[in-house]
DOTOR-823040 format. One record per residue (C-alpha): residue number from 1; residue in one letter; chain; x, y negated, z negated. Coordinates in pm, 1 decimal, padded with zeros to 6 digits. Example, Ala and Ser with C-alpha at 12.3 -4.5 7.8 and 13.67 -1.06 7.14 Angstrom:
% DOTOR-823040
<node k="1" r="a" c="A" x="01230.0" y="00450.0" z="-00780.0"/>
<node k="2" r="s" c="A" x="01367.0" y="00106.0" z="-00714.0"/>
//
This chain:
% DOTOR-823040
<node k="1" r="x" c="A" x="06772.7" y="-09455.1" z="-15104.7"/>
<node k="2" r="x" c="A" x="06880.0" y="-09143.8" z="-15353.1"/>
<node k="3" r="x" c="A" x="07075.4" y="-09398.4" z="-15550.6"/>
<node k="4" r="x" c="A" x="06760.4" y="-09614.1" z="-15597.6"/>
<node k="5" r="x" c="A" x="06527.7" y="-09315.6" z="-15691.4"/>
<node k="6" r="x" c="A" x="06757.1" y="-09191.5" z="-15911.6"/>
<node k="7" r="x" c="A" x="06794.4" y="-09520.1" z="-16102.6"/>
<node k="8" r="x" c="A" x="06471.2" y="-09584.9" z="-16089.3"/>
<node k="9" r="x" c="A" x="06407.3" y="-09261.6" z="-16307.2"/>
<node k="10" r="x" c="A" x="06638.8" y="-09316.8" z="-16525.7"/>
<node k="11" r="x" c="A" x="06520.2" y="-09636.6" z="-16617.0"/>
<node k="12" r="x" c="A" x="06224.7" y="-09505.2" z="-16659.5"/>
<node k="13" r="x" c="A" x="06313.4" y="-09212.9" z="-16918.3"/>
<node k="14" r="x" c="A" x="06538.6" y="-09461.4" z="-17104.8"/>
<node k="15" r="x" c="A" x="06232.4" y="-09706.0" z="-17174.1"/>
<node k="16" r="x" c="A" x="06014.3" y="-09394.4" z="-17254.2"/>
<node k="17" r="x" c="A" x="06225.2" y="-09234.1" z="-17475.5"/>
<node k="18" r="x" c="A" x="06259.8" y="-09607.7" z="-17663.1"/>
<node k="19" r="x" c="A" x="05946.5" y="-09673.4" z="-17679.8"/>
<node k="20" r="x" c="A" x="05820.8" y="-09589.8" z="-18053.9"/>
<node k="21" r="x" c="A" x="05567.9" y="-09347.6" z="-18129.5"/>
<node k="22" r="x" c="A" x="05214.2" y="-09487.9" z="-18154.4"/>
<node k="23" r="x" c="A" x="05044.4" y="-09393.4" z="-18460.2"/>
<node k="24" r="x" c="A" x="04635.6" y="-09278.8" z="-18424.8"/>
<node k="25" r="x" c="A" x="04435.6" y="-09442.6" z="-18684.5"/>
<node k="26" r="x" c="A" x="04201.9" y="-09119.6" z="-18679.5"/>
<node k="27" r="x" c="A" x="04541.9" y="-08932.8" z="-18842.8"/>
<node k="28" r="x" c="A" x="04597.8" y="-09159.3" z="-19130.6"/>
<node k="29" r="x" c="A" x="04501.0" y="-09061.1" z="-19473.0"/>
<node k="30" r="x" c="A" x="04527.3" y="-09267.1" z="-19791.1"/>
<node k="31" r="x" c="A" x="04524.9" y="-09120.0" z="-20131.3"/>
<node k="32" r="x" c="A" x="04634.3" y="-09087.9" z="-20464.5"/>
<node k="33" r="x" c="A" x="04909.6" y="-08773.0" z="-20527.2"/>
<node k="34" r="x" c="A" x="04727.1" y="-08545.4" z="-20772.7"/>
<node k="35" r="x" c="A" x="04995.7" y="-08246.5" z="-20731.1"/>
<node k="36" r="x" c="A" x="05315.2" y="-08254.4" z="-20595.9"/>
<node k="37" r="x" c="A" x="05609.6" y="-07940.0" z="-20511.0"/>
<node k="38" r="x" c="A" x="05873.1" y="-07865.5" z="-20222.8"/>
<node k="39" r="x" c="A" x="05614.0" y="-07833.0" z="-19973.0"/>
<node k="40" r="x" c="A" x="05325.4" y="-07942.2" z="-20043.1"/>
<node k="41" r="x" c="A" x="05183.6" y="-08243.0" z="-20157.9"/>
<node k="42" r="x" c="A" x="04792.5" y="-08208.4" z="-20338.2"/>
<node k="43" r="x" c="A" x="04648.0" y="-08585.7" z="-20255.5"/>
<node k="44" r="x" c="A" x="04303.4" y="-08693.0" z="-20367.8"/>
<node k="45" r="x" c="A" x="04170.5" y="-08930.3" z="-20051.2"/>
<node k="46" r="x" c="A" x="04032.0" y="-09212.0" z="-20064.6"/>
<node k="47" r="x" c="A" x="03911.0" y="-09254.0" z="-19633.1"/>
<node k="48" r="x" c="A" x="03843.7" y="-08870.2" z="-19605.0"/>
<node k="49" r="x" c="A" x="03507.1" y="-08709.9" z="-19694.3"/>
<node k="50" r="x" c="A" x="03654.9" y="-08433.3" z="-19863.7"/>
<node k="51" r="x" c="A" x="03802.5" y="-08561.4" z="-20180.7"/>
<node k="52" r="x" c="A" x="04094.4" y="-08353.6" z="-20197.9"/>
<node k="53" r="x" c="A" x="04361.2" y="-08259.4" z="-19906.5"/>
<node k="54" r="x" c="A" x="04666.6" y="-08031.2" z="-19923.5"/>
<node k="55" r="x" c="A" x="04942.6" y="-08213.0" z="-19708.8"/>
<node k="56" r="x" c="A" x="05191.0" y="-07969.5" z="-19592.1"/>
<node k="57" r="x" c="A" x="05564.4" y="-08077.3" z="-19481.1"/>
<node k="58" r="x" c="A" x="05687.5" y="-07949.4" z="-19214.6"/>
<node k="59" r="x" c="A" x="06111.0" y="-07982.2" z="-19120.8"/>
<node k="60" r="x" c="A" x="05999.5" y="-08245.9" z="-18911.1"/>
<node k="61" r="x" c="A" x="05810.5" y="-08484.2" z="-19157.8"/>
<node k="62" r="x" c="A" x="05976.8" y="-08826.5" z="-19203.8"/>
<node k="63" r="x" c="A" x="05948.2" y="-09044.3" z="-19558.2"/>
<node k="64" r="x" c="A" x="05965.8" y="-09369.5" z="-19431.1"/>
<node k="65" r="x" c="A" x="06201.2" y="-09568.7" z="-19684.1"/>
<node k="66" r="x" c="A" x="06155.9" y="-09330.6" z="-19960.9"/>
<node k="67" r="x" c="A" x="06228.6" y="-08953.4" z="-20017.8"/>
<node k="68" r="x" c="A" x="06077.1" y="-08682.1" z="-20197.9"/>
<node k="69" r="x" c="A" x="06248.5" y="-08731.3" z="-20515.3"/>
<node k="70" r="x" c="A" x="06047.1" y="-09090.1" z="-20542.8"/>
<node k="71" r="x" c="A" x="05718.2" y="-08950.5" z="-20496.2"/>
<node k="72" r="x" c="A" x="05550.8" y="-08855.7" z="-20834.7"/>
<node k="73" r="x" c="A" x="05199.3" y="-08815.6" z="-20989.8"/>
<node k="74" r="x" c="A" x="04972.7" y="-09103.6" z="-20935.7"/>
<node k="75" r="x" c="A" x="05173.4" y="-09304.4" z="-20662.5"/>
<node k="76" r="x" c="A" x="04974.6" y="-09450.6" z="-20385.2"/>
<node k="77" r="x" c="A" x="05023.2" y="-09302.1" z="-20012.3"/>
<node k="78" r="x" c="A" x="04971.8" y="-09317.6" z="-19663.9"/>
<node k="79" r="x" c="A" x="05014.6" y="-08993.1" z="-19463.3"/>
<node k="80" r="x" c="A" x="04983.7" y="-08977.0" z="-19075.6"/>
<node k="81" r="x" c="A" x="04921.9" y="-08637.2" z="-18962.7"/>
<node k="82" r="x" c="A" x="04934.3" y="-08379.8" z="-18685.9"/>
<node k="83" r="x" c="A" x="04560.9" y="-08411.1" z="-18636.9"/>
<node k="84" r="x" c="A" x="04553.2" y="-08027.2" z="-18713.3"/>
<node k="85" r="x" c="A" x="04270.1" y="-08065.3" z="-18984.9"/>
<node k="86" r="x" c="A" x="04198.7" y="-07688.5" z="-19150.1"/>
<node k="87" r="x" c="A" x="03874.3" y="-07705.5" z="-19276.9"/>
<node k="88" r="x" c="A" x="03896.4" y="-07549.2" z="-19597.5"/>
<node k="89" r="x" c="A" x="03856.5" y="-07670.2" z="-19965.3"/>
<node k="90" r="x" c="A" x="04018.4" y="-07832.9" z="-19997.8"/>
<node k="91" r="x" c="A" x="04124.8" y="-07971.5" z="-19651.4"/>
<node k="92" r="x" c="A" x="04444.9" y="-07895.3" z="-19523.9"/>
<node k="93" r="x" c="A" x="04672.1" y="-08120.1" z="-19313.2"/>
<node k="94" r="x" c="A" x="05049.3" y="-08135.9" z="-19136.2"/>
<node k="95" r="x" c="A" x="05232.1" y="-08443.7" z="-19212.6"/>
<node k="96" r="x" c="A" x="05434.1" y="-08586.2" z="-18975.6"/>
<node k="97" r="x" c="A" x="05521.2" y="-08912.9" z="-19185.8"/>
<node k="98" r="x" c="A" x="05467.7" y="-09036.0" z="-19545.8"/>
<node k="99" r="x" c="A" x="05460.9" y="-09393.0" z="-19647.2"/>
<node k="100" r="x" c="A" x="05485.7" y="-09462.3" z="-20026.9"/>
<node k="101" r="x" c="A" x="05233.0" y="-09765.5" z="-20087.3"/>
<node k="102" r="x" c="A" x="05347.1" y="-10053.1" z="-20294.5"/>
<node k="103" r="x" c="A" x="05189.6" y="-10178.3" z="-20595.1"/>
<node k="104" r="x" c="A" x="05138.3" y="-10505.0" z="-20726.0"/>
<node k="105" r="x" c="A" x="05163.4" y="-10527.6" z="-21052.9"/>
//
């Protein structure tokens, strides 16, 4: 019976700790990168009300397929974030990931 309880939670962390973080729609921003430096990025929204939002990096922020190097002035981006909003001007945000959008030109 220990044997089968144990297994059983094991199973159960390996599928949990597999299973791939769900994003919240609510902590998505999209916007156009007006400033960018080491830890900060200054993005001008597009789905917030405020029209500009400081995105912070923390050491765990992921760049999915790109890094910071190929972000620059003007590129197109998706940030999910913490869903810490500071409510400042202009509005401050954690990222936890940064998509680069692509372009069609």
């Amino acid at each position: 019976m220990e044997i089968f309880v144990i297994s059983a939670l094991t199973i159960a962390l390996i599928i949990i700790t597999c299973l791939p973080d769900r994003i919240i729609e609510e902590n998505l921003l999209d916007g156009t990168i007006s400033q960018i430096d080491n830890e900060s990025i200054l993005v001008k929204c597009k789905t917030n009300e405020s029209s500009l939002c400081i995105a912070y990096m923390m050491g765990e922020t992921v760049f999915n397929n790109i890094t910071i190097n190929q972000l620059s002035v003007g590129d197109s981006i998706q940030i999910e974030h913490t869903g810490q909003i500071l409510e400042s001007m202009p509005v401050q945000v954690y990222c936890k990931r940064i998509w680069k959008k692509q372009t069609n030109d």
